[in-house]
N, C-alpha and C positions, 0 to 999 in steps of 0.2 A: 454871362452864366445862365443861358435859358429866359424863360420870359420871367419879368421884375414882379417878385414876391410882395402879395398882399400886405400893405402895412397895419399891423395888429392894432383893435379900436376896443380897453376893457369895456365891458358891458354898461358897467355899474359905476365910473369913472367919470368926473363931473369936467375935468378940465377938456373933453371933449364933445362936439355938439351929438347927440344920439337923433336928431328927429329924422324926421322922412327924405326930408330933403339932402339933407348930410350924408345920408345911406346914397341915395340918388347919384350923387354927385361922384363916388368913389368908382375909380372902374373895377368891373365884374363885380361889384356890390348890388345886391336888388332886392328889389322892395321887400319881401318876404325874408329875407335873412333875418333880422332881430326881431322877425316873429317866431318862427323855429329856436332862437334862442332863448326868447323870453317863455315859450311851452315848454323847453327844454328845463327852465330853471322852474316851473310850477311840477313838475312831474317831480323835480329833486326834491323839491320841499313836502309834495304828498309822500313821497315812499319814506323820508326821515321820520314825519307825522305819523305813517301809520306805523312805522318800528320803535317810535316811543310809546304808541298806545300799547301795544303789545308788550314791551318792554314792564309798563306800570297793572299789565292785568296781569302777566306773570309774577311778580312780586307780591300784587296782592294775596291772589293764590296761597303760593308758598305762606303768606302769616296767615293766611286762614289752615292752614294743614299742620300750624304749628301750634299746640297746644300752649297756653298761656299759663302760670301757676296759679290765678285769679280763677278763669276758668274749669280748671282741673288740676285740684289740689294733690291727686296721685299722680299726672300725669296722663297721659293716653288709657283711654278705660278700653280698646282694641286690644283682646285677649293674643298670646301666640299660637293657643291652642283653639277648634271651632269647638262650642257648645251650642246644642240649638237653642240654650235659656238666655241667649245675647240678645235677642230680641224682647226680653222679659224685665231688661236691667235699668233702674230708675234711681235714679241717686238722691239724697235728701241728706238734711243736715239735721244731726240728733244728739243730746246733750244724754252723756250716761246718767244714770242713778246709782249712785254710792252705795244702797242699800245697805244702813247701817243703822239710825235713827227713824227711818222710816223704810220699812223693809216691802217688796216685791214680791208678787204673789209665786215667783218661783223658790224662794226662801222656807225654810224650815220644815214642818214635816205634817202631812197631812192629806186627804183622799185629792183635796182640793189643787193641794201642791203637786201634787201624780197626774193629775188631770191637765194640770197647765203645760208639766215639760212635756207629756204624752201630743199635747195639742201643738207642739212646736215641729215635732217632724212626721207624726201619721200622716195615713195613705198620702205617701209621698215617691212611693215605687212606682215608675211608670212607665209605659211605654210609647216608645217613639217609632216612626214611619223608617224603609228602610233608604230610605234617601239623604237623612238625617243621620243614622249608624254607621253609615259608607260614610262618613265625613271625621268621624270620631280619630283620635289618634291610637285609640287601641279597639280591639274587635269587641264583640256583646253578643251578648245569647238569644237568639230568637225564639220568639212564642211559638209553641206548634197549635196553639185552639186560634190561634190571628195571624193567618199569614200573614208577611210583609210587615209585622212589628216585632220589633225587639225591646230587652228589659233594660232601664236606665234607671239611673237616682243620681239627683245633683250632691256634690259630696260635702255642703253647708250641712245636709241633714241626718249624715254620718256621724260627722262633725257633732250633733247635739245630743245626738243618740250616745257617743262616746263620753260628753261632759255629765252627762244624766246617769251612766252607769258611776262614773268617779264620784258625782253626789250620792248615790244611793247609797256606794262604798264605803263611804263617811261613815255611813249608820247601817252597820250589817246589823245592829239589832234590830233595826226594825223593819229590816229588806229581807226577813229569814228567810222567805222562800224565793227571794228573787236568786236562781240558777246561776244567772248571769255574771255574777258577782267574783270569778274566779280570780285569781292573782296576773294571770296570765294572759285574760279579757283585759282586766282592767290597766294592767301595762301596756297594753296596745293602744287601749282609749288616750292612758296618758301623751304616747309619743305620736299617736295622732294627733293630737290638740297643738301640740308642741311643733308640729309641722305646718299646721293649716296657719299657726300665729306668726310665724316666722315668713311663712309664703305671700302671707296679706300683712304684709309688714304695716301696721297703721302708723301712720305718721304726724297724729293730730298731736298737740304742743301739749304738756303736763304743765300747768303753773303753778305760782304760789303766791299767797297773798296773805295781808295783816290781819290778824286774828284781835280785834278788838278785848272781846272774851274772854282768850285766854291770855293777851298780850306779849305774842309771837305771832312768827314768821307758819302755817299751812300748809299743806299742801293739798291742792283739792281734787277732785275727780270726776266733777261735772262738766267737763270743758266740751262745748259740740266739737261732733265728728264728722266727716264726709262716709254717707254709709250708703249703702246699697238697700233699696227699698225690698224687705226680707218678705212684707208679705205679698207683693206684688209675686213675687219669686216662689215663695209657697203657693199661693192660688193658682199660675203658671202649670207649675207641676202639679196639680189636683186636676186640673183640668184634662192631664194627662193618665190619670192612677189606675194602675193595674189592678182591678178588685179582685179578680179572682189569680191567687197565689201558682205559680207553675211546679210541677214536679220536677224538683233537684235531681233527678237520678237517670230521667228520661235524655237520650242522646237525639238532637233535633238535627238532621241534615241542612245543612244550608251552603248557600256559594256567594255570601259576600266576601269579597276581598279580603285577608287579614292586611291592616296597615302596620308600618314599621311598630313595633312596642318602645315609646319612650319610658325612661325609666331612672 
């Protein structure tokens, strides 16, 4: 049947002799064959080598892309929407104040007390570059005294401007001349508030604990929170502030893109 077929010698197979000799002695065996085999089996074991290094930097990867709950107690702080105040965001852990036995200077009523909440969102209007606009999910009004800036405010400072008119509202006596005070402001403020708390759902634990004192069961309201470093986020936007107020009536040409309006 043709000329007599190679007889097969495993490689790696101890019950037969592998040296040089043995090779020798085989016809059409020569010297260099279980050298090509033996490079052949180094080349297998590089290319496995480096598909398991690969293998273990990919995996690494992936748990670093995966947020931990230790890490980030909300989860991924990668907004779905772009704000350019992303670059501003510093997180810190902060224990409420009860303000009830020992009260906060935003508390009760006084030139002093008007001063503080006024100092939580002033010149906080500001404008941004039109590079940063173009990115926005809804469109914004450009300046006509600045080209290439348009009007922005981050909406935490709505947000306080809204909870300040609901305090003032408390005490229309003594907000008499505050304008602002209508039923219909102040319903708005409400279902703002009501929006912003429900969207930044906080999720830090409420506990309770043994009241010596009164000999019951507490409940407290000091517990730290995972919070976003608010003044870092005010300075931000100061740095930004539009001092001189635009004319609401004036119609500005512009040709930034309007983006889809989510809603």
């Amino acid at each position: 049947m043709g000329n007599k077929s190679r007889e097969y010698f495993p490689v790696t197979s101890s019950q037969y002799d592998t040296s040089e000799d043995s090779f020798e002695s085989e016809p059409g065996m020569c010297k260099t064959d279980h050298r090509i085999i033996a490079l052949r089996e180094k080349l297998l074991l590089l290319v496995i080598f480096l598909q398991t290094i690969a293998l273990v930097v990919s995996v690494l990867a992936g748990t670093r892309n995966t947020a931990s709950p230790c890490q980030y107690p909300y989860g991924s702080d990668r907004p779905l929407l772009y704000s350019p105040a992303q670059v501003a965001v510093e997180h810190q852990v902060k224990s409420f104040t009860p303000g009830r036995e020992q009260k906060t200077i935003y508390q009760g009523l006084s030139d002093d007390v008007d001063m503080a909440w006024a100092e939580l969102y002033d010149r906080t209007i500001m404008k941004i570059p039109k590079s940063e606009a173009a990115l926005l999910p809804n469109k914004t009004y450009p300046i006509k005294n600045e080209p290439g800036y348009y009007l922005a405010g981050l909406d935490i400072f709505h947000q306080l401007h809204c909870l300040n008119k609901v305090r003032r509202a408390l005490h229309r006596e003594y907000y008499v001349n505050d304008t602002g005070l209508s039923e219909e402001h102040v319903s708005h403020c409400v279902n703002t508030i009501r929006q912003s708390l429900m969207c930044n759902a906080d999720i830090s634990v409420n506990v309770w604990q043994w009241s010596e004192e009164l000999s019951m069961v507490v409940g407290y309201s000091t517990q730290a929170h995972s919070c976003r470093n608010f003044d870092k986020l005010r300075d931000w936007a100061r740095q930004r502030w539009l001092k001189e107020w635009i004319d609401p009536r004036l119609y500005v040409e512009d040709d930034l893109p309007t983006p889809p309006v989510i809603s």
